[in-house]
C-alpha positions as CSV (number, residue, x, y, z in Angstrom):
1,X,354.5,94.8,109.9
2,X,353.9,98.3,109.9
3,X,350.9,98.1,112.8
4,X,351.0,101.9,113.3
5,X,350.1,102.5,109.6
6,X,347.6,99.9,109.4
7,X,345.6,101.1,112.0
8,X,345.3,104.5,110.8
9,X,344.4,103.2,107.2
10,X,341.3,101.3,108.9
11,X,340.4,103.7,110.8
12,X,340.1,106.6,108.1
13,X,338.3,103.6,105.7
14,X,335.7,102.3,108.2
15,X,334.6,106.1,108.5
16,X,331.7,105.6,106.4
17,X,330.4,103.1,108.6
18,X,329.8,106.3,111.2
19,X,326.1,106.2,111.9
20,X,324.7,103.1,110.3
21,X,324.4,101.4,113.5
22,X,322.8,101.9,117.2
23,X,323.9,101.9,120.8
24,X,322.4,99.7,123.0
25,X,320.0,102.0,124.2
26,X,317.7,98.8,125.9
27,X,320.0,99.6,128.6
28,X,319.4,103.0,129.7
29,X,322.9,103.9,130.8
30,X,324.2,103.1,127.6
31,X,321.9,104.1,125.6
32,X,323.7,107.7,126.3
33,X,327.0,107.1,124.9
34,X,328.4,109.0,122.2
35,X,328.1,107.3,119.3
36,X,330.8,108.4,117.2
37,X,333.6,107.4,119.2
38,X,336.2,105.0,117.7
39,X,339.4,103.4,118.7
40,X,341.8,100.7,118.7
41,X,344.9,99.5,120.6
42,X,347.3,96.7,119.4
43,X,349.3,95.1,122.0
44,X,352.1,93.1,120.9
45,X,353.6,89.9,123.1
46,X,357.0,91.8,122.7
47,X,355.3,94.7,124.3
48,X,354.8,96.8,121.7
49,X,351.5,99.1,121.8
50,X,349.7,101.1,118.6
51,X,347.0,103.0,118.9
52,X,344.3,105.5,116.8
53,X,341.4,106.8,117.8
54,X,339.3,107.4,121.2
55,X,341.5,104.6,122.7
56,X,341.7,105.9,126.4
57,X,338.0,106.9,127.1
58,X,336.6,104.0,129.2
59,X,333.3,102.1,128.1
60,X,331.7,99.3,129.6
61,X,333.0,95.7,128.0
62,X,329.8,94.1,129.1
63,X,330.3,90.4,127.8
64,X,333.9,90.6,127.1
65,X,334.0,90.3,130.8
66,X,332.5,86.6,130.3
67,X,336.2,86.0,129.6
68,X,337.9,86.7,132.6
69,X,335.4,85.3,134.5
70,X,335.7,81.8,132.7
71,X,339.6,82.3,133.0
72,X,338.9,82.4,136.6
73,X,336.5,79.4,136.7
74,X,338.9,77.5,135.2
75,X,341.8,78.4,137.0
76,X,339.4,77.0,139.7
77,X,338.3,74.1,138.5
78,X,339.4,73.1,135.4
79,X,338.0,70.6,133.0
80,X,335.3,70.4,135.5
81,X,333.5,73.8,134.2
82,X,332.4,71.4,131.1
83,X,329.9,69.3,133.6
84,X,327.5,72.7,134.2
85,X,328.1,74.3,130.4
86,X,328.7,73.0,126.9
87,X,331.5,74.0,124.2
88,X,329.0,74.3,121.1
89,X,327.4,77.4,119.7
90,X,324.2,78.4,120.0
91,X,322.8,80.0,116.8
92,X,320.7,81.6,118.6
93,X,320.7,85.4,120.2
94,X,322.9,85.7,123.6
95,X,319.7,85.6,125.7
96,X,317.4,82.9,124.2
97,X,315.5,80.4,126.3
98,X,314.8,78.4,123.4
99,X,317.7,75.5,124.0
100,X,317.5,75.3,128.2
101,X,314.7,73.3,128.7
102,X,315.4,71.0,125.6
103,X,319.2,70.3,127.3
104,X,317.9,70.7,130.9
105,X,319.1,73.2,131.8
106,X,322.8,73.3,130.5
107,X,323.6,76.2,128.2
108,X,325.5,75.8,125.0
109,X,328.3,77.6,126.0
110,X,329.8,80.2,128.2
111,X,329.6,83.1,126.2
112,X,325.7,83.2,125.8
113,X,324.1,84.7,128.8
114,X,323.0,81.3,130.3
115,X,326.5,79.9,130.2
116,X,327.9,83.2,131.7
117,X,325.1,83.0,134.4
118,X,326.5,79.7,135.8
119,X,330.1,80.9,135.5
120,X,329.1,83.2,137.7
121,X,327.5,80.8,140.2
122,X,330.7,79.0,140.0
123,X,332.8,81.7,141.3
124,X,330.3,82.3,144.0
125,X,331.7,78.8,145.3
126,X,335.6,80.0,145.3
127,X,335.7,83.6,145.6
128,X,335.0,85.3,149.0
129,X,334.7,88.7,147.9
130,X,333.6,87.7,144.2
131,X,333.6,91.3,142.5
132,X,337.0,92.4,144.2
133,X,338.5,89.5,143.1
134,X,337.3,89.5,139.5
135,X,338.6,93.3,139.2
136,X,341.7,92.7,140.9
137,X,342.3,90.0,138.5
138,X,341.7,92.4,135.7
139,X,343.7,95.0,136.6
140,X,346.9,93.1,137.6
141,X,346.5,91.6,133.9
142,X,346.1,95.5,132.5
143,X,348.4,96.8,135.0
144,X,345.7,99.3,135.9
145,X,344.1,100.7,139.2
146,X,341.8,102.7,137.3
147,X,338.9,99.5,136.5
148,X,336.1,99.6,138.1
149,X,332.4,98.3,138.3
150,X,330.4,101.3,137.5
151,X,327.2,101.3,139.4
152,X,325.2,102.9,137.4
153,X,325.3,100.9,134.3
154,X,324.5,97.8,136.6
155,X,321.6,99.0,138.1
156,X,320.4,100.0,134.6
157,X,320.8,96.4,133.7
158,X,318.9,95.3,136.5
159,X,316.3,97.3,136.0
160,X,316.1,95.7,132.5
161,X,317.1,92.3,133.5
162,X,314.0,90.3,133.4
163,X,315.2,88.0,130.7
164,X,318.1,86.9,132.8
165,X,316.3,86.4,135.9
166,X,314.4,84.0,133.7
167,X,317.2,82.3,132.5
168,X,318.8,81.7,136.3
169,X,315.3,81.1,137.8
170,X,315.2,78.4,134.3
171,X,318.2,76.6,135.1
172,X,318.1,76.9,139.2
173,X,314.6,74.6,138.3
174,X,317.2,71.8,136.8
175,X,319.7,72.4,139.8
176,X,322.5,74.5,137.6
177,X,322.2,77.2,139.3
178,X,323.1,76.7,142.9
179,X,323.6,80.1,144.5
180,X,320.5,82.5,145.3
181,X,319.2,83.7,141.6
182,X,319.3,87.5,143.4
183,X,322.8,86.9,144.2
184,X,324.0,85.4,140.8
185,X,322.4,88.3,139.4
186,X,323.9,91.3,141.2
187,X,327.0,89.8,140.5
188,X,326.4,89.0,136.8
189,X,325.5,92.4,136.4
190,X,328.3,94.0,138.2
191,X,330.8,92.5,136.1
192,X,329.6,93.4,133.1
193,X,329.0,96.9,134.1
194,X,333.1,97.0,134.1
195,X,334.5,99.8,132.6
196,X,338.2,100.0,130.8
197,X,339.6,101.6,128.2
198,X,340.7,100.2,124.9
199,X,344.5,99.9,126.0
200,X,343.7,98.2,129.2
201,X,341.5,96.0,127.6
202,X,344.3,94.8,124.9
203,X,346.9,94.3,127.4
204,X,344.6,92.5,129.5
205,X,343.8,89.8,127.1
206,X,347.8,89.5,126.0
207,X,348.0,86.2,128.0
208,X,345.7,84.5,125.8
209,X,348.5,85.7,123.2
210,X,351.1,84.4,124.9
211,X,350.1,80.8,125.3
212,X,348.4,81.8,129.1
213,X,351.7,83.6,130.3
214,X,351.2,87.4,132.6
215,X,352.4,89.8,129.7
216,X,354.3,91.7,132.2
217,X,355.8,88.9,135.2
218,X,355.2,85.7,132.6
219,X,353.6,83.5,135.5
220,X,351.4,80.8,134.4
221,X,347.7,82.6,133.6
222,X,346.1,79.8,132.6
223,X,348.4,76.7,131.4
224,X,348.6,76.4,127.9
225,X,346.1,73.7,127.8
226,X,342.8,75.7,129.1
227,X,344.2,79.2,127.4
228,X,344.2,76.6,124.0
229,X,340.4,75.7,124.9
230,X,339.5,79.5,125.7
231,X,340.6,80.9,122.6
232,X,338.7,77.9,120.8
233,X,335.4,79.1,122.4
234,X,336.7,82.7,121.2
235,X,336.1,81.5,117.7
236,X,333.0,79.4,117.6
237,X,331.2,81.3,120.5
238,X,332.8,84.7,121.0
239,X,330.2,87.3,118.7
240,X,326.9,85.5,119.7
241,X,324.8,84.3,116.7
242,X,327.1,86.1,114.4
243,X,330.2,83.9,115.3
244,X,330.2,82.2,112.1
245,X,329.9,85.2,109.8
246,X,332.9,87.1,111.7
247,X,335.3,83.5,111.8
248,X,334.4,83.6,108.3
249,X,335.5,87.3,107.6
250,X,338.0,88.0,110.0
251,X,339.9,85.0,111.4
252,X,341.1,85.6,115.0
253,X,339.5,84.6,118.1
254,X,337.5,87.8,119.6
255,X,335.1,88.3,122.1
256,X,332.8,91.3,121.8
257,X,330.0,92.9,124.5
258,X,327.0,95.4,123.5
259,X,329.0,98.2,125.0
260,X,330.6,98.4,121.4
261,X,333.8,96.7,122.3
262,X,335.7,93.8,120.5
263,X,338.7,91.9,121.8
264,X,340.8,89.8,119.2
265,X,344.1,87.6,119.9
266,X,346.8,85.9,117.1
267,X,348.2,83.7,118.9
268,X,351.9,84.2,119.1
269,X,351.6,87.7,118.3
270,X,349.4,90.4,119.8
271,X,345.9,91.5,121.4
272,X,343.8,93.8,119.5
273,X,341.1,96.2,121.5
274,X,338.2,98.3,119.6
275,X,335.2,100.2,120.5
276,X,332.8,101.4,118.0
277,X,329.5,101.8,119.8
278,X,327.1,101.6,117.6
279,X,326.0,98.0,116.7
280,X,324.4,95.8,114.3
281,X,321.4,93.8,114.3
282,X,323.3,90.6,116.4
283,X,325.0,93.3,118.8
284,X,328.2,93.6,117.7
285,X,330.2,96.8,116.7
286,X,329.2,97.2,113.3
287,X,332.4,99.7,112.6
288,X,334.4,97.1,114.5
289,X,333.9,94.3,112.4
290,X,334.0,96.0,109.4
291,X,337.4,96.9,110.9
292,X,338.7,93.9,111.6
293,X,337.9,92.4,108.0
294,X,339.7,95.0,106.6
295,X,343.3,94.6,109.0
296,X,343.1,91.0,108.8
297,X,343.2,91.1,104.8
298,X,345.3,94.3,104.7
299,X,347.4,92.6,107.1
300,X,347.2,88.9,105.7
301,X,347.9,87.8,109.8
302,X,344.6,85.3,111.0
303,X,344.4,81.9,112.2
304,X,343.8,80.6,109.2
């Protein structure tokens, strides 16, 4: 597979798609970003990497962090993450209230804000210095020093955070949250205001390529079991209230966040990092997906 060509071929095609979206600009400090920029790295189990495009200027993941913090919940607990948060999708947007009170308190799954909420409150249980830990796990899966939290866009989502505070204070009242909602918060916030850059980001997520196995040492991630389960929620749960849509179109188990970045795995074969800031109406990279429709068909390589 010629990976080098293909990405250049959807780059220059998705060009037209330049401008019909819009940042996130409901959070201040993103709200600023350039939206023109566009990249994406392939990373390949072999250790291959492609790239086109603005694929080493850093922007913030927002919820693609969700997955490495539910890697780490479940390298914690295990099966015993399902108790506090379900495996279904929503159908709703990533910060409704709507389905909490009807299920008490236990959010559909771990990729909506609620479900990320109490992963976070689980690894306020096992991690003593919780936001060191989560970016030291991230960079010894990139194999970069250069991650960080940046501040700014975290206070800039808690200045805007009212609807989460809701949703912890919500689920606190059925005792899912367990941890002080200010606490559950900061954190929340902090990891999602984690920057990387497109290449980081695709070599970070090679272990869920690679049946749970470091791309670089091949220790044990997660067993093959859980990394099986992960890239399952990928699917159903991983674009919000789009997931459907995107499954349908593209194929491969993604995760995306409203900084414009998308994340997708085949397993078996490689991880795949874009950012396209601008987004649609469900606050996903509009360029992105319009991307990945056209190298999973180009490329005829999905789960399906």
């Amino acid at each position: 597979m010629d990976y080098q060509g293909l990405l250049e071929r959807v780059c220059h095609e998705t060009e037209a798609f330049r401008g019909k979206g819009k940042v996130a600009d409901y959070i201040p400090a993103l709200g600023r970003v350039d939206p023109g920029r566009f990249g994406i790295a392939l990373a390949t189990v072999d250790g291959s990497l492609y790239t086109t495009g603005d694929v080493d200027k850093p922007f913030s993941i927002q919820s693609i962090s969700k997955v490495f913090t539910l890697a780490l919940a479940l390298k914690q607990e295990g099966d015993q993450v399902w108790k506090r948060v379900g495996k279904e999708p929503s159908g709703h947007p990533f910060n409704s209230l709507a389905q909490l009170e009807v299920e008490q308190g236990v959010p559909r799954n771990p990729f909506i804000n609620g479900g990320a909420l109490v992963i976070t409150d689980i690894l306020l249980d096992h991690l003593p210095r919780p936001l060191e830990e989560i970016l030291g796990f991230i960079r010894e899966l990139a194999g970069s020093d250069s991650i960080i939290s940046d501040e700014e866009v975290a206070l800039s989502e808690e200045e805007k955070g009212d609807r989460n505070a809701a949703l912890a204070h919500f689920m606190k009242s059925f005792g899912n949250i367990r941890h002080g909602v200010d606490d559950v918060l900061k954190l929340y916030f902090s990891h999602c205001a984690i920057t990387m850059d497109c290449i980081s980001l695709a070599r970070a997520f090679l272990f869920l390529a690679d049946g749970g196995r470091h791309p670089v040492t091949g220790e044990q991630v997660l067993t093959s079991s859980l990394t099986k389960r992960l890239n399952s929620l990928m699917m159903t749960s991983g674009l919000y209230n789009e997931s459907g849509e995107f499954a349908y179109r593209v194929g491969l188990p993604s995760k995306s966040g409203v900084g414009g970045g998308i994340v997708s795995i085949l397993p078996g074969h490689f991880s795949l990092a874009l950012w396209g800031p601008e987004l649609n109406a469900c606050g996903n990279s509009l360029r992105g997906i319009e991307a990945l429709d056209l190298f999973t068909t180009y490329s005829g390589l999905s789960v399906f």
